[in-house]
C-alpha positions in Angstrom: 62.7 81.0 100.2 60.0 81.9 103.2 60.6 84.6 105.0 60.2 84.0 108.8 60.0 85.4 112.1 62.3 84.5 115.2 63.2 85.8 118.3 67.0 86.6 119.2 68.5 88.3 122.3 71.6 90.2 121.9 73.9 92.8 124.1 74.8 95.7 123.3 76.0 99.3 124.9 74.2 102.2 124.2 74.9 106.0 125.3 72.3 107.7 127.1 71.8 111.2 125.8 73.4 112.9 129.3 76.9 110.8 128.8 76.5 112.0 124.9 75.9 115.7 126.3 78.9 114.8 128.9 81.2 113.9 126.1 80.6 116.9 123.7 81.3 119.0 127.2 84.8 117.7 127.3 85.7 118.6 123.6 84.5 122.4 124.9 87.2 124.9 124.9 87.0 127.6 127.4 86.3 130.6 125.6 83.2 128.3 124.0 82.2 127.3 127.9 80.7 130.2 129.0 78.1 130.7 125.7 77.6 126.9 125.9 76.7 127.7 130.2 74.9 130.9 129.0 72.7 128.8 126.5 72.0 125.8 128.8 70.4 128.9 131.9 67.9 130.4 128.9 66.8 127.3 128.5 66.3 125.7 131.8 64.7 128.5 134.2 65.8 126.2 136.8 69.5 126.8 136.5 70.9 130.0 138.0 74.5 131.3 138.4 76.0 131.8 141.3 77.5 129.6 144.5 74.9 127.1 146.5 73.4 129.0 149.2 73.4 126.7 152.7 70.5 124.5 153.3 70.1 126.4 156.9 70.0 129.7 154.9 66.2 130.2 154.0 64.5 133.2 152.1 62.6 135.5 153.3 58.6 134.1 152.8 57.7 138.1 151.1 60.7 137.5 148.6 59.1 133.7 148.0 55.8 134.9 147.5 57.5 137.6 145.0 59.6 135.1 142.5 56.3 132.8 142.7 53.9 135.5 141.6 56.4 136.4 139.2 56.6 133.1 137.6 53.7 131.4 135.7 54.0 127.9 134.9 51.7 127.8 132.2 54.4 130.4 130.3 57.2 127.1 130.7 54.8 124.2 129.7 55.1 125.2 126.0 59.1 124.7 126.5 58.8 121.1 127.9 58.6 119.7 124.3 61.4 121.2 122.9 63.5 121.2 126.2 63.2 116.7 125.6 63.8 117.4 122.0 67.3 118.4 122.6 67.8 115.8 124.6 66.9 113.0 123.2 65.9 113.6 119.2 69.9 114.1 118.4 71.8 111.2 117.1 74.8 109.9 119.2 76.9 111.1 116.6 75.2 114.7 116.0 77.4 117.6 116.6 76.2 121.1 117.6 76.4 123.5 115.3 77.4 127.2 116.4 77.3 129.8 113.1 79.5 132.9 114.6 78.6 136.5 113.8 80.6 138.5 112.4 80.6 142.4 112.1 82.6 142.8 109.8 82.2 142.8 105.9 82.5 139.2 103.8 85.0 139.5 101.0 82.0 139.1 98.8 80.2 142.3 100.1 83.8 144.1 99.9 83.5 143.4 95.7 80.0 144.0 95.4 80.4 147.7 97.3 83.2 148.2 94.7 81.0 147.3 92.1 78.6 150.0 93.2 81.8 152.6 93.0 81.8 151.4 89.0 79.5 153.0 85.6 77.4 150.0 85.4 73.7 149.0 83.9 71.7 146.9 85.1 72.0 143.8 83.1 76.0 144.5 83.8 76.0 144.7 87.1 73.8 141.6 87.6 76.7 139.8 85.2 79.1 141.1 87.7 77.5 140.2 91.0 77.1 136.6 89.5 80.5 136.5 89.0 81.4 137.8 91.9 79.2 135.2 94.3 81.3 132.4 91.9 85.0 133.7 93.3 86.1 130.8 95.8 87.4 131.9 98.9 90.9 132.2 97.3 89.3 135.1 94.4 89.7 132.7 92.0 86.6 132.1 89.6 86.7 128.5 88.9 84.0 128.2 86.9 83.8 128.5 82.4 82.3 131.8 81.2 80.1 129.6 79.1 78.8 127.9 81.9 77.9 131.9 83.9 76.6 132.6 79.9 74.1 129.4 80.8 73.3 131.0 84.8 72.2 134.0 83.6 70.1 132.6 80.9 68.6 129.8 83.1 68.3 131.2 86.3 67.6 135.1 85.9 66.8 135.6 82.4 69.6 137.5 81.4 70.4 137.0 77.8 74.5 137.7 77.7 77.0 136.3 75.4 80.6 135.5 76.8 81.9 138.6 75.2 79.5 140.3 77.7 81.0 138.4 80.4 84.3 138.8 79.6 83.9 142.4 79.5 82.7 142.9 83.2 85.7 140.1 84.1 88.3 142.4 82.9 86.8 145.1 85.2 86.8 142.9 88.3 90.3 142.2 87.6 90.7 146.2 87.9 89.2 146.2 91.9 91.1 145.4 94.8 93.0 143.0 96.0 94.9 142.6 93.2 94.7 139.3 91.1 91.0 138.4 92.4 88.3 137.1 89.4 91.4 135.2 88.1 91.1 131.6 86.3 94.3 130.5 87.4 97.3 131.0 89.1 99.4 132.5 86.0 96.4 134.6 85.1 96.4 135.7 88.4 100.4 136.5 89.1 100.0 138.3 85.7 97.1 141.0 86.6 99.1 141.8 90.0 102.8 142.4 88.0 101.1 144.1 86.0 99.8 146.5 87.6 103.5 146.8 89.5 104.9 147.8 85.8 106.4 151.5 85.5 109.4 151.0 83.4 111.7 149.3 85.4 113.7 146.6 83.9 113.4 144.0 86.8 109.6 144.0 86.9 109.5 143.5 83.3 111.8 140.6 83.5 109.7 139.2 86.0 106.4 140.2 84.1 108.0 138.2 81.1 108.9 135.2 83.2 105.3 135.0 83.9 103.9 135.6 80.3 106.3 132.6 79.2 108.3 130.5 81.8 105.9 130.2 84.7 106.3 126.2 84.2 110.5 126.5 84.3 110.0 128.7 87.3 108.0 126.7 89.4 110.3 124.1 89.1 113.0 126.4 89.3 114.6 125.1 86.1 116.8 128.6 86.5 119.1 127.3 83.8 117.0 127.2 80.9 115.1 130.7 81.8 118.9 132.4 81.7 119.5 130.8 78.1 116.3 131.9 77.2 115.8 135.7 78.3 119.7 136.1 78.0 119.9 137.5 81.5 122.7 137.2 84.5 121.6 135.0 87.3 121.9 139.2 89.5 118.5 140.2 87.0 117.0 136.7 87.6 117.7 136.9 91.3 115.8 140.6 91.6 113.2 139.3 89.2 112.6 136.6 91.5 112.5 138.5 94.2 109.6 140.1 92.7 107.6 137.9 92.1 107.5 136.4 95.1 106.0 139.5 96.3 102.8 138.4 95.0 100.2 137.0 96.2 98.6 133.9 94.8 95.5 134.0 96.9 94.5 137.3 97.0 90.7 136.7 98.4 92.2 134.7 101.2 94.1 138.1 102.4 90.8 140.2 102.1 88.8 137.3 104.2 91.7 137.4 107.0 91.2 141.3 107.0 87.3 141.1 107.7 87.7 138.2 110.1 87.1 138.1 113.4 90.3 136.5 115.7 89.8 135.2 118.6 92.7 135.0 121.2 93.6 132.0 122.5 92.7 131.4 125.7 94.8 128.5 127.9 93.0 125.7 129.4 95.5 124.8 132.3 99.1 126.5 133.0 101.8 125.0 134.3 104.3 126.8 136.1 107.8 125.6 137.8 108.9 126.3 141.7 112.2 124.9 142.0 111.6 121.9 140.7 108.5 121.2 141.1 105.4 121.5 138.0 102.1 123.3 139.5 98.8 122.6 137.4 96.0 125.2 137.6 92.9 125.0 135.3 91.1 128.2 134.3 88.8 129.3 136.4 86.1 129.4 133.8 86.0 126.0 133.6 85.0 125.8 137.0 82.1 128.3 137.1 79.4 128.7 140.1 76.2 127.1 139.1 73.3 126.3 141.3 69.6 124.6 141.1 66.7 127.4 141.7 65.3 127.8 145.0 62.5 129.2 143.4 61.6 125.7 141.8 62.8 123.4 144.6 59.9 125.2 146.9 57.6 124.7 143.9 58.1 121.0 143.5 57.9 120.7 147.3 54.5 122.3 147.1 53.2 120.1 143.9 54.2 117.4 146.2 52.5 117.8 149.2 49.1 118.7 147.5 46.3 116.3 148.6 44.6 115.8 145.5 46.7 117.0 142.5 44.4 118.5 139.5 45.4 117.4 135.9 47.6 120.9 135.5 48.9 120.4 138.8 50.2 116.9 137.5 52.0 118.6 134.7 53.3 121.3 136.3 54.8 119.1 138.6 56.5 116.8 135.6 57.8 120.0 134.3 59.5 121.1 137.5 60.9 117.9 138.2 62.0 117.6 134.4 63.6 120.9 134.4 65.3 120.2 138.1 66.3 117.2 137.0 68.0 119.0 134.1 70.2 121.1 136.0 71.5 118.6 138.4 72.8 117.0 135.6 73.9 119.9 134.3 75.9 120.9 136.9 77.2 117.3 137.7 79.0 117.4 134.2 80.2 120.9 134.6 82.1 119.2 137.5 82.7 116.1 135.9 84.2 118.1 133.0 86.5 119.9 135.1 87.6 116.8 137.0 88.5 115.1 134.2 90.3 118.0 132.5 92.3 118.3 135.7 93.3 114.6 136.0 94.3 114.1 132.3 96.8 117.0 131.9 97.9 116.3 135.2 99.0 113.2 133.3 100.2 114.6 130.5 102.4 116.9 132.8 103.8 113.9 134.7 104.7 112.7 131.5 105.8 115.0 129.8 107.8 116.5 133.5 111.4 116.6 131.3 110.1 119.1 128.5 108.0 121.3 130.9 111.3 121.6 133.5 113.1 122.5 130.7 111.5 123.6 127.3 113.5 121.4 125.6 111.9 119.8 122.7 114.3 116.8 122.5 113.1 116.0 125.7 109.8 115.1 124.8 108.6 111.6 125.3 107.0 109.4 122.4 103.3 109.4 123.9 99.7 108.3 122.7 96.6 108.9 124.0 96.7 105.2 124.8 99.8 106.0 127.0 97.2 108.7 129.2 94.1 106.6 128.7 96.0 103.8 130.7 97.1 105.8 133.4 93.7 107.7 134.2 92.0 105.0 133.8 89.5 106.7 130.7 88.6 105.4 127.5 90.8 107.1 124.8 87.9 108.7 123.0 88.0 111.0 126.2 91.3 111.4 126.0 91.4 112.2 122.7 88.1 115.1 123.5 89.7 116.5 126.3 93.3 116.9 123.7 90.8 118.7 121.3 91.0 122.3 120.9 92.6 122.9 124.1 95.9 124.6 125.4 98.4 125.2 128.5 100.4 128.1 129.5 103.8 127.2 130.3 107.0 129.2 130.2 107.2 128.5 127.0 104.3 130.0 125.9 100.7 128.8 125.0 100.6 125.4 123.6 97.8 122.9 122.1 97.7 119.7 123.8 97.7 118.0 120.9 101.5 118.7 120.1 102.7 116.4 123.2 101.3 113.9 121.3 103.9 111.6 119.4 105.0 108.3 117.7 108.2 106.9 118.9 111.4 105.8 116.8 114.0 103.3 118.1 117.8 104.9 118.3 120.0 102.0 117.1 121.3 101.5 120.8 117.3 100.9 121.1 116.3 104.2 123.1 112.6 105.1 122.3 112.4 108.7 120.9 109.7 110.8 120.0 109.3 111.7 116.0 109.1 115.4 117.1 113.2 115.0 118.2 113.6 113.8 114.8 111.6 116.6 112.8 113.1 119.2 115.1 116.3 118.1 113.4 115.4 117.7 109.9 113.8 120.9 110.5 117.4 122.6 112.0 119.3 121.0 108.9 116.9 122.7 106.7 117.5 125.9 107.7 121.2 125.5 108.0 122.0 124.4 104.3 123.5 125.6 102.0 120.4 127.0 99.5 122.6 127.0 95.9 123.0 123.0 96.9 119.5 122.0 99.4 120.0 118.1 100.8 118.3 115.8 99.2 115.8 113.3 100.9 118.6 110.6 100.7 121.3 113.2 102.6 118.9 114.1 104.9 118.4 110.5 105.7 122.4 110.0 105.8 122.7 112.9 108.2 119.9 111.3 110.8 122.0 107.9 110.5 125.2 109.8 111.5 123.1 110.9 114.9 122.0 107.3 115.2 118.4 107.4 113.8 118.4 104.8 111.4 115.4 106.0 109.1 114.5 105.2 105.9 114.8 107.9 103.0 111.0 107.0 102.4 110.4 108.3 106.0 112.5 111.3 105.8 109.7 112.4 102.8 107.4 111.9 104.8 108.4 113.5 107.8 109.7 116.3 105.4 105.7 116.5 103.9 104.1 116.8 107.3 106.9 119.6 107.9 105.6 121.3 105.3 109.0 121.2 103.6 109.4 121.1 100.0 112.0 118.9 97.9 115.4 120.0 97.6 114.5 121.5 94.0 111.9 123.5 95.1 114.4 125.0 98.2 117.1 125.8 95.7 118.0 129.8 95.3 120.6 131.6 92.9 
């Protein structure tokens, strides 16, 4: 078959690189604003802070002269090129990246500072840092010590044999937090009661529940470890109770400890004068941005020269392309705030019940569909502005996100949200009785009683997204 040529006309929408910018703006939190702001002034000269100063207000012509002198264009022209390049080289889809800093130690150079503290050669502690940069973030080494055998040949030289490794892995499981460098959960449960051991009779009972019924316990099978050890249910109970004590992901406490946390800082709060909801956004979302004087005189001037050189020409693109720049700029600054401001004002009218009264029950079933239609945006917005923000009430900070609910049908056919219902699978939880935890199908029975007729399937998986485990896993002595 030929291959041929034709002609075809098609329509299509496209998103021009400012209403891409636009959109990324709205899925901004506050505390990110002000870095974003920050970022967008070093890069654009013509962007200042600060309020607009009145047309009729003009600058002394000394102070002008001054800011001109002190500005070369020819410093700025080398900028233009990657000033469009951030602009308009990203794909529509292209998220910005921001890599944090952090002061404080990684849980990686925590291990390797304790391996400094141990007797080591060289070849050993080069075994030991390799296995250290293999711990997941967990402290658990995932990897065969055949397969670190093959790194160290391959990749640095080292001739070891997995007797070597195994050697500097029983000293890592010596350093602190306890139970890091393990290959598993039992190995790593084992290494912490261990260490716990000092003759008492309930940590050994717990140690040998470890060694040889880890699979009975997690299942709680508590019958067949009491036939087995010959124990009462009291010693299994304060064995137990042990145990749980541990902690199975003892790298993920040592990264929490070096992290950095960032208070949560509230987008909008909502406050209630007898009876009525107020809506305030945070002032930083509404920051004082203005166009540089300094450059509107200068394009003025490019402007009215008579016969504009070749630099000139340039200089004057580059003023207009950076003027240009934070116009827009500040127009979605604004934009950003107006839309912020009329979507939760939404989501307050709709939600009026729960914010009057902190009751969850009184939470309305509502998709972003349901705020997309009344502000009249598409509910990609809505979903952006949702993202990663959060309103003060007087019920404390809360993420957008969590007025946002499917709807069940009562059987006299009132619409409820799913939240009323996990609120009271949730309740009935805690309230049962733990030697005899309801099953799925109870739980189920119990919501029909209240007149939510829900499938036991449903009750699962309302219970999953609870984080709730089956009724064999709640069950105590």
């Amino acid at each position: 078959m030929a291959l041929k040529q034709y002609l075809s006309q098609k329509m299509e929408q496209r998103l021009s690189p400012q209403q891409i910018q636009l959109m990324k703006l709205l899925q901004v939190p506050t505390m990110e604003l002000d870095t974003r702001i920050k970022q967008e002034i070093e890069e654009n000269p013509a962007l200042e802070e600060g309020a607009e100063e009145p047309e009729e207000e003009e600058i002394e012509e000394q102070e002008e002269e001054r800011e001109e002198e002190d500005f070369n264009i020819e410093d700025y022209l080398a900028d233009d090129a990657d000033y469009k390049t951030q602009v308009n080289n990203k794909g529509k889809d292209e998220e910005e990246k921001v890599i944090p800093l952090s002061s404080s130690k990684s849980f990686h150079e925590r291990l390797v500072t304790q391996l400094h503290m141990l007797k080591l050669s060289e070849k050993q502690f080069q075994i030991a840092d390799v296995i250290v940069g293999n711990l997941d973030d967990a402290g658990y080494l995932n990897r065969e010590v055949e397969a670190i055998v093959d790194d160290l040949a391959f990749s640095m030289n080292i001739t070891a044999t997995e007797e070597d490794v195994e050697e500097i892995l029983a000293l890592i499981h010596d350093m602190d937090p306890a139970g890091v460098g393990a290959r598993d959960l039992r190995e790593c449960l084992l290494i912490q009661m261990k260490r716990k051991q000092d003759g008492d009779i309930t940590k050994y009972t717990a140690l040998k529940i470890l060694e040889d019924h880890l699979e009975e316990f997690t299942k709680k099978h508590y019958k067949k470890i009491l036939k087995k050890l010959e124990i009462s249910e009291s010693d299994l109970k304060d064995a137990i109770e042990e145990i749980v004590k541990l902690n199975p992901k003892p790298g993920g406490s040592m990264k929490e400890a070096a992290g950095n946390y960032q208070q949560i800082t509230p987008d909008f709060q909502i406050t209630e004068n007898e009876g009525q909801l107020q809506l305030t956004i945070n002032g930083r979302n509404a920051p004082q941005l203005k166009v540089s004087r300094a450059y509107r005189n200068m394009l003025m001037r490019y402007t009215e020269s008579a016969k504009p050189s070749k630099s000139d020409k340039e200089a004057l693109q580059f003023v207009k392309q950076k003027l240009d720049g934070a116009k827009w700029f500040i127009d979605a600054i604004k934009q950003r705030q107006n839309t912020l401001l009329l979507t939760m004002d939404a989501i307050m009218n709709y939600q009026k019940e729960y914010f009057l009264t902190g009751d969850e029950t009184k939470l309305r079933p509502m998709i972003l569909k349901d705020i997309a239609e009344i502000v009249n945006l598409d509910i990609s917005t809505i979903s952006r502005v949702a993202n990663s923000k959060y309103v003060q009430t007087d019920n404390g900070i809360i993420s957008l996100k969590y007025f946002f609910s499917e709807s069940l049908t009562t059987d006299s056919g009132e619409e409820v949200s799913t939240r009323e219902v996990k609120k009271i699978l949730s309740e009935a939880v805690d309230n049962e009785d733990k030697k005899k935890p309801l099953t799925d199908e109870k739980l189920a029975l119990l919501l029909k009683e209240k007149h939510y007729n829900i499938a036991r399937r449903t009750v699962a998986k309302y219970r999953e997204q609870l984080n709730i485990p089956v009724a064999r896993l709640r069950k105590e002595l």
